[in-house]
Every structure is written in structure tokens, then in C-alpha cells.
Backbone bond lengths (Angstrom), bond angles and torsions (degrees), N, CA, C in turn:
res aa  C-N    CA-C-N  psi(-1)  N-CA   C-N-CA  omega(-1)  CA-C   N-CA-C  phi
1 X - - - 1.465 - - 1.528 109.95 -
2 X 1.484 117.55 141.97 1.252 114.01 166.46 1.458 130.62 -43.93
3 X 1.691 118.60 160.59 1.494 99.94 -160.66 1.983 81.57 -87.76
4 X 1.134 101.07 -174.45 1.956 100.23 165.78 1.850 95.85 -81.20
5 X 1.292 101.34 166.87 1.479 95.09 169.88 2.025 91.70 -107.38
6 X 1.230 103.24 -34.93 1.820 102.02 -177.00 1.736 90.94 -101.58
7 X 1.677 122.26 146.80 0.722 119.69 -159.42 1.698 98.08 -140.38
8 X 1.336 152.61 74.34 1.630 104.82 -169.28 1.797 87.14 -121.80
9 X 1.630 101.11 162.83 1.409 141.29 -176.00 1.174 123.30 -116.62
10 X 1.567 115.14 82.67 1.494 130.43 179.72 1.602 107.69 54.67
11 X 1.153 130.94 40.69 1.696 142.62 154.33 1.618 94.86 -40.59
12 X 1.432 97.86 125.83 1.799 125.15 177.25 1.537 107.78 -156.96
13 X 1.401 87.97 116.52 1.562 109.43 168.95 1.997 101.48 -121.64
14 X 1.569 85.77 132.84 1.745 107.58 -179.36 1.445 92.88 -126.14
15 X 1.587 108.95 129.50 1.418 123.45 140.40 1.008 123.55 -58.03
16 X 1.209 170.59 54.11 1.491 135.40 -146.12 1.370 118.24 78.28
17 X 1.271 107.50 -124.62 1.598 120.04 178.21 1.312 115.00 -117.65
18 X 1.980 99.58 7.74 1.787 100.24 165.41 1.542 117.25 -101.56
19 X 1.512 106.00 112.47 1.517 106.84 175.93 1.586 113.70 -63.62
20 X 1.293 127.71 101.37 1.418 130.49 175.14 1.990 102.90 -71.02
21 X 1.361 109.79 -70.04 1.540 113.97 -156.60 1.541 87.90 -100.17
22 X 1.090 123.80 139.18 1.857 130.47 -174.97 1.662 103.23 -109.96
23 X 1.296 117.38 81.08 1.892 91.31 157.64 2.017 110.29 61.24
24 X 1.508 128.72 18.05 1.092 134.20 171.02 1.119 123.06 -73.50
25 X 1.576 106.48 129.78 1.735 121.49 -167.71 1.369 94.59 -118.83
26 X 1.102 116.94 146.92 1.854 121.76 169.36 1.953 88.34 -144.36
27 X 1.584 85.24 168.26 1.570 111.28 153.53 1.214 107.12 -172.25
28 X 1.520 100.65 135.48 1.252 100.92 -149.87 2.096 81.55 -126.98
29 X 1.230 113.76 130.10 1.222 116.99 -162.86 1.916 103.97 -92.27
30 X 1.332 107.23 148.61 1.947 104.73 160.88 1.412 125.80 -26.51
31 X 1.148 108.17 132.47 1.188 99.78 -174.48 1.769 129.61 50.84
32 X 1.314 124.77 10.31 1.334 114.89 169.38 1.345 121.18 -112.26
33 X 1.280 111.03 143.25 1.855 126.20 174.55 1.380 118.08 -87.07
34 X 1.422 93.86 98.77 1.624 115.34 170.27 1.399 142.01 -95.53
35 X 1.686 94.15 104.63 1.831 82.58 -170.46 1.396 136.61 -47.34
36 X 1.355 147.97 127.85 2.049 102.06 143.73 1.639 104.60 -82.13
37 X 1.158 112.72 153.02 1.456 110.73 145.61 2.002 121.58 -134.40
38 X 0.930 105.91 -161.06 1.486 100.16 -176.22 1.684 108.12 125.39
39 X 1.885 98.06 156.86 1.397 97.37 -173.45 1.478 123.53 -77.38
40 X 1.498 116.54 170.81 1.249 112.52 -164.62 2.107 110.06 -76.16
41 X 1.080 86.65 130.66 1.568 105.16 -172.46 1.522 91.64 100.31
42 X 1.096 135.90 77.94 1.188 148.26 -175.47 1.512 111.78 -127.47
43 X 1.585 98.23 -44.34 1.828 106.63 177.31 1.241 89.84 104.88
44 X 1.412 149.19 41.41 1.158 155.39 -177.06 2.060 106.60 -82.03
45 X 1.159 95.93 -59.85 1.748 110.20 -177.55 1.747 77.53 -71.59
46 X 0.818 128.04 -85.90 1.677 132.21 -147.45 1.973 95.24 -23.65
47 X 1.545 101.73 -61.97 1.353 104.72 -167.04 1.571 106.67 -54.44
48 X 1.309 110.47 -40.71 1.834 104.63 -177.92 1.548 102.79 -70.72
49 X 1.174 133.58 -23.09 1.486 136.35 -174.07 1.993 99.38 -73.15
50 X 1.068 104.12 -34.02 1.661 105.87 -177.85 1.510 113.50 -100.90
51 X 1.370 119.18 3.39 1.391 120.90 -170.58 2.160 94.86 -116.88
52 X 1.182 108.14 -23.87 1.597 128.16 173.56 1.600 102.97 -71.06
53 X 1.145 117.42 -30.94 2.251 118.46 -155.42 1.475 93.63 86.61
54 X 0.890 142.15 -25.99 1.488 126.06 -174.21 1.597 129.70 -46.74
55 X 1.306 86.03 -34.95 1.432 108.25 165.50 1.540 130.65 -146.19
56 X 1.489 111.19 110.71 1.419 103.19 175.32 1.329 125.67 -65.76
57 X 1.520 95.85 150.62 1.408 127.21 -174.47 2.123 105.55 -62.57
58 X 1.495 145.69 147.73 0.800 93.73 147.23 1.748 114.47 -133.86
59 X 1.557 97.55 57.90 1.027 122.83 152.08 1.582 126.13 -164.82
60 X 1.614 116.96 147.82 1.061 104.97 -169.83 1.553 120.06 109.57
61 X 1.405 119.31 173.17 1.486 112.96 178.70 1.280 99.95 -146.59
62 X 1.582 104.78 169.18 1.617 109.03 167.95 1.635 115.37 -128.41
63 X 0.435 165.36 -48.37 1.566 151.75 -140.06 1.418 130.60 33.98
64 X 1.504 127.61 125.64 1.150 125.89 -152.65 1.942 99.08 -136.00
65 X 1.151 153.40 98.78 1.379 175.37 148.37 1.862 91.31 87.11
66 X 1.547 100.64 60.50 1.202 110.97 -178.58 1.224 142.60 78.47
67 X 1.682 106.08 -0.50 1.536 125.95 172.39 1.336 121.43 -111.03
68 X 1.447 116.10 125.85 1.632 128.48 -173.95 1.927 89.49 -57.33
69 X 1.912 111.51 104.66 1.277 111.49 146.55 1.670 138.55 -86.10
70 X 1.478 89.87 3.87 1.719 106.64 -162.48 2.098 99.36 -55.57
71 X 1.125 119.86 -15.56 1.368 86.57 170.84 1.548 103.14 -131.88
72 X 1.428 110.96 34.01 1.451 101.60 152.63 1.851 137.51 -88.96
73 X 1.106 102.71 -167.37 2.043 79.28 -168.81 1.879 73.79 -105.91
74 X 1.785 86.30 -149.63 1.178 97.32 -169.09 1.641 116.61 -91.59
75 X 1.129 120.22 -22.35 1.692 139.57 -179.41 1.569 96.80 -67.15
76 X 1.552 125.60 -61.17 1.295 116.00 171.06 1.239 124.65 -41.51
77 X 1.479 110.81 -57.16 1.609 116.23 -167.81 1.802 102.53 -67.86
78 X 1.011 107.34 -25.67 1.687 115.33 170.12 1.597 103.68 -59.87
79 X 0.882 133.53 -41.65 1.438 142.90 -161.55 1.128 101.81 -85.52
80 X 1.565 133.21 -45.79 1.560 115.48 155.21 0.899 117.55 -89.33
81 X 1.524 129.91 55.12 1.373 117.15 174.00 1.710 150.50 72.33
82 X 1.184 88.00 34.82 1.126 114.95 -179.92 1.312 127.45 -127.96
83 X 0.805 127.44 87.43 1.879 133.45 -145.09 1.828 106.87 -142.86
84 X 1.668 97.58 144.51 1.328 109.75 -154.47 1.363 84.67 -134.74
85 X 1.625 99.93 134.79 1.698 121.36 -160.86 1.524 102.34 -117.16
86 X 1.304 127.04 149.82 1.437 116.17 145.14 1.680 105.29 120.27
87 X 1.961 108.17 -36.32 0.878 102.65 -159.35 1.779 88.59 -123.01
88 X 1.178 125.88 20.75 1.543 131.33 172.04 1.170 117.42 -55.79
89 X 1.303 114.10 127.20 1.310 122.53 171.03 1.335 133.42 -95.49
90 X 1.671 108.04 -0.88 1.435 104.64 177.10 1.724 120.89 -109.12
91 X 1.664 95.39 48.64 1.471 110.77 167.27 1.828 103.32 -39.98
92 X 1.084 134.09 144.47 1.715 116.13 138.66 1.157 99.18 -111.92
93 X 1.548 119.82 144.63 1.089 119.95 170.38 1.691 111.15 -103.43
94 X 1.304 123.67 37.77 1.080 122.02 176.43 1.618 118.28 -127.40
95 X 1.330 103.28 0.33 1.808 137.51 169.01 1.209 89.73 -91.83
96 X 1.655 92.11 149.22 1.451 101.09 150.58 1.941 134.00 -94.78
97 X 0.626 108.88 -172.56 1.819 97.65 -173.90 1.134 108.64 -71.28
98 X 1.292 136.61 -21.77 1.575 137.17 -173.26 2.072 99.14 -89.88
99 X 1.373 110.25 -8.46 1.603 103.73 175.70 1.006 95.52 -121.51
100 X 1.487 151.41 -10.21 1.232 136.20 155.81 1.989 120.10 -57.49
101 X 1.103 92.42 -37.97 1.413 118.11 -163.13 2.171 89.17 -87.63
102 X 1.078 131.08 -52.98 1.281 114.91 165.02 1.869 122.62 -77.15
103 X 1.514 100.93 11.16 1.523 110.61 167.91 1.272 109.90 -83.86
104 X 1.142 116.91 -49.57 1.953 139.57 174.15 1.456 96.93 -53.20
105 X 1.468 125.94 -46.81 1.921 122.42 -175.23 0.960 105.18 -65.79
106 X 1.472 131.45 -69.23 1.697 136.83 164.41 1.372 108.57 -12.00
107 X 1.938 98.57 -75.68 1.581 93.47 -157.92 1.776 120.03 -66.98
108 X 1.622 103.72 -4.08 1.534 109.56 171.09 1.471 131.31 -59.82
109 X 1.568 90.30 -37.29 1.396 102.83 164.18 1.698 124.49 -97.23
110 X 1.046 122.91 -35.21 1.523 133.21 169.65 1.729 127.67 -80.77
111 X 1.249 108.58 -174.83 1.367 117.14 -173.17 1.699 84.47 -94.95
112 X 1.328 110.16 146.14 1.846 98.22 141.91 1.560 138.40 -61.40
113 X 1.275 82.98 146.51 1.681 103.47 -175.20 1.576 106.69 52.55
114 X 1.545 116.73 45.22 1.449 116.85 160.22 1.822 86.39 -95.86
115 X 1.299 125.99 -43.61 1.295 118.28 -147.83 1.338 110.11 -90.28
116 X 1.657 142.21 6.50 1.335 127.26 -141.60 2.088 97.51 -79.37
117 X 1.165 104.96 -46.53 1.012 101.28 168.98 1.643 141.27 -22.87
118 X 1.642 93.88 -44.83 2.066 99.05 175.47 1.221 100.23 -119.59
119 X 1.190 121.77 51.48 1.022 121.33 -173.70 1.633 118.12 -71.89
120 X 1.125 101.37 -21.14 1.834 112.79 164.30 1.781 123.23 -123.01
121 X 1.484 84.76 -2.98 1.452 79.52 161.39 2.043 122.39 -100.20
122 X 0.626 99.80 23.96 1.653 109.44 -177.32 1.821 97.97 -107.07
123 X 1.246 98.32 104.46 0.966 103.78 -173.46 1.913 118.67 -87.80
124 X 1.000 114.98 -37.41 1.786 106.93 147.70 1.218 110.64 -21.27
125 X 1.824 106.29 -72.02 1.922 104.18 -171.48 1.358 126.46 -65.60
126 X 1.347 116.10 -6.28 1.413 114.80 165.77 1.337 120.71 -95.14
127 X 1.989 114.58 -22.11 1.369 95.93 178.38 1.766 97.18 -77.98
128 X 1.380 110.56 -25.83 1.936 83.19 -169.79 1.635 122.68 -88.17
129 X 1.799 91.21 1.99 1.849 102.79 158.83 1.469 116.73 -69.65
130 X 1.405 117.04 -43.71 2.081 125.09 155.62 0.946 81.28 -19.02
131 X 1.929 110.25 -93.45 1.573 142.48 -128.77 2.078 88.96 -33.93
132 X 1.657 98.31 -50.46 1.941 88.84 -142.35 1.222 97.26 -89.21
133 X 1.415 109.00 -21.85 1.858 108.51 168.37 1.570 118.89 -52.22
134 X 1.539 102.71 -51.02 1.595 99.90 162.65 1.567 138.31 -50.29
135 X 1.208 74.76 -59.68 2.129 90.66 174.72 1.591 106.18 -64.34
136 X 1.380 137.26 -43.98 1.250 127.93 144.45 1.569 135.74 -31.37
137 X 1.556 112.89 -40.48 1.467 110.23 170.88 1.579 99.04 88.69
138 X 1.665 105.05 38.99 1.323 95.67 143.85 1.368 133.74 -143.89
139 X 1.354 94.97 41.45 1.747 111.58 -170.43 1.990 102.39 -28.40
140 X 1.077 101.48 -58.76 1.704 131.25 -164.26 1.338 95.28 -53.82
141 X 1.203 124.75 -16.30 1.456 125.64 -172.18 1.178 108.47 -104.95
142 X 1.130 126.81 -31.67 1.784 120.24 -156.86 1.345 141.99 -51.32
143 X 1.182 92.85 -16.36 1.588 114.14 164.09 1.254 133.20 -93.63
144 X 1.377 101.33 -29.48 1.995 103.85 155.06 1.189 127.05 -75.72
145 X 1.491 98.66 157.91 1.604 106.85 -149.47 1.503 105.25 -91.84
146 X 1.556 132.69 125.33 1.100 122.46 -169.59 1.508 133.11 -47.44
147 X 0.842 124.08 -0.49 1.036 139.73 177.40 1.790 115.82 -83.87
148 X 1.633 100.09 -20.98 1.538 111.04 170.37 1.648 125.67 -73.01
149 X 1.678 87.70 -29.65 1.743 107.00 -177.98 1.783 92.33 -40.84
150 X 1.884 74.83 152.30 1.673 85.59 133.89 1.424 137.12 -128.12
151 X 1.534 147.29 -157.47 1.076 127.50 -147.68 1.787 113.84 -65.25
152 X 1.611 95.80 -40.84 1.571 97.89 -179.09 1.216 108.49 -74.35
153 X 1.683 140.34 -46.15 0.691 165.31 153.59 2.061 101.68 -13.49
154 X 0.630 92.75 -53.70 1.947 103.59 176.24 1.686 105.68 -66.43
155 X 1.553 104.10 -48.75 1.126 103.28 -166.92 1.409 116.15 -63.86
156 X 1.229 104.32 -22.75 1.772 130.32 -176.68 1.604 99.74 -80.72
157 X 1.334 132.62 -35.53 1.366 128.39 154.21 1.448 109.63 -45.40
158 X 1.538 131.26 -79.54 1.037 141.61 -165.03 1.712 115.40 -51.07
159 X 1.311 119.32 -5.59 0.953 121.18 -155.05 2.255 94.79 -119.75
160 X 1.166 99.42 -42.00 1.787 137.17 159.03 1.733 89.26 -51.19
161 X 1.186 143.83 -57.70 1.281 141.01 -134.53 1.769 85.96 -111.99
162 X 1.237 120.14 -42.53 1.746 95.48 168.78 1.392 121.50 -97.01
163 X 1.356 123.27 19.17 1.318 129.84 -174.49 1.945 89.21 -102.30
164 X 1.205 122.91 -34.01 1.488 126.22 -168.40 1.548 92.52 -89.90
165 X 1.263 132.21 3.91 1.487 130.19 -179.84 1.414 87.78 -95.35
166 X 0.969 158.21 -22.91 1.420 158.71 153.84 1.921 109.57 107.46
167 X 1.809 102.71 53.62 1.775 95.51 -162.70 1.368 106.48 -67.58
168 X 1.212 105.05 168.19 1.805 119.32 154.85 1.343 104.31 -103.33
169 X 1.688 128.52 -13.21 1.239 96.05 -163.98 1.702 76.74 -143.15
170 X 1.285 127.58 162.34 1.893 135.13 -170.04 1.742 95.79 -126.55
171 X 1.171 98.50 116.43 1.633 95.42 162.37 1.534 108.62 -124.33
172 X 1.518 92.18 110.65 1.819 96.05 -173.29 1.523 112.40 -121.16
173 X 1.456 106.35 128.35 1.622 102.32 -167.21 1.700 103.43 -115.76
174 X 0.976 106.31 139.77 1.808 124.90 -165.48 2.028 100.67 19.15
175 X 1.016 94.27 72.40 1.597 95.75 -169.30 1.860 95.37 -67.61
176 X 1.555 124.54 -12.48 1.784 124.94 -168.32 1.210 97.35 -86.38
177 X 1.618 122.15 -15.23 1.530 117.39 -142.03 1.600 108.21 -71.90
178 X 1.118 129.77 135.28 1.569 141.44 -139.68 1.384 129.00 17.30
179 X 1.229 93.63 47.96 1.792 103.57 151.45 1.290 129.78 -95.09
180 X 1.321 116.11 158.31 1.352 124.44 159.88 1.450 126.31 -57.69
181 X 1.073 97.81 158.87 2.091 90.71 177.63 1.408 123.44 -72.30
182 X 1.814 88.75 -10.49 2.195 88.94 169.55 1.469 85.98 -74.10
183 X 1.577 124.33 -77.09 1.032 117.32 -137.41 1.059 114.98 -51.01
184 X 1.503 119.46 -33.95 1.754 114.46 -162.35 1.761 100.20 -72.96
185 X 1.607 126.28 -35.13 1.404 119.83 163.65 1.477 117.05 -38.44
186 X 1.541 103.65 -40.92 1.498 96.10 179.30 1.368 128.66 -64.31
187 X 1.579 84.52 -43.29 2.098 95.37 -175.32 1.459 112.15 -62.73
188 X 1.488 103.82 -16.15 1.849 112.08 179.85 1.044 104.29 -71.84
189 X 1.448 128.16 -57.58 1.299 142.83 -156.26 2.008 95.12 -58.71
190 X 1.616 105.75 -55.52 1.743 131.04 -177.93 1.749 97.19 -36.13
191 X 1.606 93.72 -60.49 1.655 102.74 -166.50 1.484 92.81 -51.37
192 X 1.881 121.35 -77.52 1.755 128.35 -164.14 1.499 100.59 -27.93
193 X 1.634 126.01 -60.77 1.412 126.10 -171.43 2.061 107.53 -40.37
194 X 1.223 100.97 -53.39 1.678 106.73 -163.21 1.366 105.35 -83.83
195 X 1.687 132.39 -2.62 1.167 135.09 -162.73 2.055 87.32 -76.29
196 X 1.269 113.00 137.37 1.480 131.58 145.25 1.584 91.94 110.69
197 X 1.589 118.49 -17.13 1.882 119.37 -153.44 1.741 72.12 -80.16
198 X 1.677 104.05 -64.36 1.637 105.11 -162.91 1.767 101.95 -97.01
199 X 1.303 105.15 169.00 1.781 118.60 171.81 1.494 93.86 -90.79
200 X 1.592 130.65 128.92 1.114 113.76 141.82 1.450 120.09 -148.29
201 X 1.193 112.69 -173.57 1.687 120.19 -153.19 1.665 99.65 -128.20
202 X 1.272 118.48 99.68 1.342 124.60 -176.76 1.479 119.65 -109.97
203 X 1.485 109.11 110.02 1.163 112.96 -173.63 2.056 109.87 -107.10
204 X 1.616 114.74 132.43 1.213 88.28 -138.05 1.855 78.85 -168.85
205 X 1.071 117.88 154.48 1.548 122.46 -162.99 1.955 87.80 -131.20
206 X 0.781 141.09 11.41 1.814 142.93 -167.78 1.432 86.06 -104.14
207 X 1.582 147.71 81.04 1.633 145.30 -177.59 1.477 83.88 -55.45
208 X 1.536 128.79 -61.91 1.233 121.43 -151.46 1.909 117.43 -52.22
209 X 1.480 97.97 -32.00 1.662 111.46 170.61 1.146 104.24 -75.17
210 X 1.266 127.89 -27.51 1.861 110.12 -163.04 1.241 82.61 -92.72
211 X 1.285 146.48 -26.07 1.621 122.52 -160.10 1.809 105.05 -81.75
212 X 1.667 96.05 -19.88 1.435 92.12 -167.30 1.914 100.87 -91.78
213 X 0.952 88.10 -29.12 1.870 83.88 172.88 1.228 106.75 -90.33
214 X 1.196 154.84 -17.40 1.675 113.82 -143.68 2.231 91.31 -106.88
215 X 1.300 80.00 158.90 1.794 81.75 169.92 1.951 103.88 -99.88
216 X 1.448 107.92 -8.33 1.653 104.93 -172.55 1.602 84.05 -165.68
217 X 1.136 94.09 141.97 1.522 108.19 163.47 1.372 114.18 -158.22
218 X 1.471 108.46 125.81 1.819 141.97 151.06 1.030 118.07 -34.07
219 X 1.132 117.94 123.85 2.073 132.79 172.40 1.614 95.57 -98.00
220 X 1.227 128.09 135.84 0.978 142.60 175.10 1.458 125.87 -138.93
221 X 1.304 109.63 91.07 1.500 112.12 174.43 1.636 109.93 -151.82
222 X 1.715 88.12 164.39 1.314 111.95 -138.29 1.741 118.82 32.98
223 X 1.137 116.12 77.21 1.734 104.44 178.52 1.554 132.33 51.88
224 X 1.983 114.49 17.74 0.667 77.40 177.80 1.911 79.17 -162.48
225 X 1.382 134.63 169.64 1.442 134.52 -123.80 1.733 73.66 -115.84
226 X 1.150 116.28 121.61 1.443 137.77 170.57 1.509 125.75 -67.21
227 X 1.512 93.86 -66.33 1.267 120.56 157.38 1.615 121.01 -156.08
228 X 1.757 105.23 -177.97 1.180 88.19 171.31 1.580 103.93 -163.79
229 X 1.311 129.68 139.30 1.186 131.16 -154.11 1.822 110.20 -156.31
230 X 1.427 101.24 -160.09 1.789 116.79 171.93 1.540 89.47 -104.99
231 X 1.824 89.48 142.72 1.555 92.18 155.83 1.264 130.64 -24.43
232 X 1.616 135.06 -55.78 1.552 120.28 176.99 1.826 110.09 -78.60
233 X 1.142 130.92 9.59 1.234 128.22 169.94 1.439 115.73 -89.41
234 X 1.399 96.73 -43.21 2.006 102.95 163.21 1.407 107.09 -53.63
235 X 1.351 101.26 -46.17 1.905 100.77 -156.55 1.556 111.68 -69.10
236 X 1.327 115.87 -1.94 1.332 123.54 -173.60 1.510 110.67 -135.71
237 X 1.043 133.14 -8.47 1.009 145.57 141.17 1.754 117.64 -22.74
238 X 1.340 128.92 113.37 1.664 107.01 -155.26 1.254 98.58 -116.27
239 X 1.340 126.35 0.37 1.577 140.16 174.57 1.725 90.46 -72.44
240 X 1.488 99.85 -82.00 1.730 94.92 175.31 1.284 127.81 -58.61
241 X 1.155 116.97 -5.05 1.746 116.82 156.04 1.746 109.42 -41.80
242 X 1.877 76.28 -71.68 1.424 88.14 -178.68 1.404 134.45 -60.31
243 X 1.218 121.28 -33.00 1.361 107.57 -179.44 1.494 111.93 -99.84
244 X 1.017 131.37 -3.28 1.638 141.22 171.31 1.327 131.27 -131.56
245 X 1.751 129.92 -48.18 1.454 122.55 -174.35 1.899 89.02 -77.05
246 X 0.842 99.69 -75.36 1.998 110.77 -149.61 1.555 96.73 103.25
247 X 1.136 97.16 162.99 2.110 115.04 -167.21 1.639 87.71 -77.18
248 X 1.382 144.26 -17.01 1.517 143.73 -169.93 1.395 109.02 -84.98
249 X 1.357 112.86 -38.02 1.165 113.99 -168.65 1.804 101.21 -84.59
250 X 1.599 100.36 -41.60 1.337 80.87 -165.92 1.654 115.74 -86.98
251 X 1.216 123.44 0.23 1.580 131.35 147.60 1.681 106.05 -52.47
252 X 0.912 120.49 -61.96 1.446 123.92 -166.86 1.779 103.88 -53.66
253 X 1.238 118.10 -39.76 1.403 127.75 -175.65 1.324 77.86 -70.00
């Protein structure tokens, strides 16, 4: 059997005396799209916040294409490939999308603010700023300045800006979240195109998108992995009926 490429071993993060993440194991295999889902206060962000470096675990380990990352931050684990989309904060909106998107290539390989200087002359970081602008779906854009986007339209940057970081592995958290029903068709359609090239881990409240993308998807509540199955194993699943789809939702999927 394949090895997992994401790996983690009972990962627990406590506030205090509030257990957020419980004792959670995943493996998440090459090339496959793995849901989480679950209700809100679930520990959904927490787990992508400790599976990113953003936030340590403080129990447990992870392993990432076979290397113990459990005490790296998040810039390292970025550096081998492991990169978290959706929720980036170093949009500029005073670049345009084709230098935002070769800012993300740079900083994949470099420290910050070693590179601002070539910043368009490095020609690697601009062909694999193309590469994610394309596969993102925003060729048409690349020259406007982010700040022109609009809401989906950004999100399709942010998504362009870790695809040109060159990942092995996609960590994308509610990437639909306030869209329209075009856009989120689109971002479905975005995800189906990139499904098998990259591995990624989509955490995401749209059932109707996770049923149509994921190859396995995670139940997650109260802090801790319920079950975990194929789309029709969730959907029938009567534990997760109960505590998350309801018989409406999962007809509607």
C-alpha cells in the first residue's frame, strides 16, 4: 500500500481546560482529496492551524513525505511543500497578480525580504507564477492589480499564489466561503481540474462540493475524528446523519 504522504499521530491541542483537537490521526495518501467536515466548533481551523506549523500541536506528531515536521513552524513546512491556501495573508493589493504570485515563488524558496529587489527579474519565479496563475484561472487577470479583483476573483489569486510556491501537498480551508453559487461552481470545477496533479486536504462546509470532490472524507466533532470513509460511506453513515448531515442535506448532495 502506498506510504501516506501527510501522516499525523494523536495531534492534541488544549487551551486551558478546553480540549479543541482530541488524540487525531489522519493519512492522507498521494495524490488524494481529503475532506474534513463537521459542525462549527468542531476544531476544524485549529486542526489545519497545527497541520500548517502555525500552530503547535501539544501532543502528538506529524510527518510530512516521510519527515518528522512536528516541531517545525509554518515557513519550514512551506519549504517542503506543504502549503496552506485560502487563508493567506500576504495578499498586496498594490501588486498586480502576476507579482504577487512570483512573490509566493521567491518566498518558497527564500527567507523574506532577501528577494524584493528581483523580484521580476528571476526568471524561475515568474515562469512558476504563469504556471499557478494559469492552473488557477486567471491568466486574464495577471496584470491587474489585486486590489482590482473581486471577491472570488482574489480567492483565485490566493490559491494562484500557493500553486506558484510549487506544493506537494494543498491545505485549503473553506476555500467557497462567501461565494456565490457561480463562483463556488467554479472553484469546484478549479479544485476537479488539480485533483490527482496535487494531494490536498479540503476543509469546507459546501456538502454538495465535498461530496463531489473528495476521494475520503473526515467527520470531525468535538475535537476528535468520528469517522472516516468515501463519499457514499459518510452519506449513509447514521451516526453522522445524526450529529451533522440530517436526511435533507444528505438527499440534496
Amino acid at each position: 500500500m502506498t506510504q501516506p504522504l501527510l501522516q499525523t499521530s494523536a495531534i492534541t491541542k488544549r487551551y486551558g481546560a478546553l480540549l479543541v483537537t482530541d488524540q487525531v490521526s489522519l493519512d492522507i495518501r498521494p495524490g488524494e482529496l481529503h475532506a474534513i467536515i463537521g459542525p462549527n466548533g468542531a476544531g476544524k481551523t485549529t486542526l489545519i492551524n497545527q497541520l500548517s506549523g502555525e500552530l503547535a500541536s501539544d501532543e502528538g506528531r506529524i510527518r510530512f513525505n516521510g519527515q518528522d515536521v512536528t516541531g517545525l513552524g509554518i515557513n519550514a513546512r512551506a519549504r517542503l511543500g506543504l502549503v496552506r491556501s485560502y487563508q493567506i495573508t500576504s495578499v498586496f493589493d498594490e501588486f498586480t497578480v502576476r507579482e504577487n504570485a512570483a512573490l509566493a515563488a521567491l518566498g518558497a524558496r527564500q527567507h523574506a525580504f532577501k528577494f524584493w529587489g528581483g523580484l521580476l527579474s528571476d526568471a524561475a519565479a515568474l515562469a512558476a507564477a504563469d504556471e499557478g496563475i494559469q492552473a488557477a484561472g486567471l491568466s486574464a487577470q495577471a496584470n491587474l492589480l489585486a486590489s482590482e479583483l473581486g471577491y472570488g476573483e482574489r480567492r483565485q489569486l490566493e490559491l494562484a499564489m500557493a500553486l506558484a510556491a510549487k506544493p506537494k501537498f494543498l491545505l485549503l480551508d473553506e476555500p467557497m466561503a462567501g461565494m456565490s453559487v457561480q463562483e463556488s461552481s467554479a472553484v469546484v470545477s478549479l479544485l476537479q481540474s488539480l485533483k490527482k496533479q496535487y494531494t490536498i486536504l479540503l476543509v469546507e462546509h459546501d456538502m454538495n462540493a465535498v461530496f463531489a470532490l473528495a476521494d475520503r472524507i473526515s467527520v470531525l466533532v468535538y475535537g476528535r475524528i468520528l469517522v472516516t470513509g468515501t463519499p457514499d460511506d459518510i452519506k449513509q453513515n447514521q451516526e453522522v446523519r445524526a450529529v451533522y448531515l440530517g436526511d435533507e442535506e444528505v438527499v440534496a448532495s
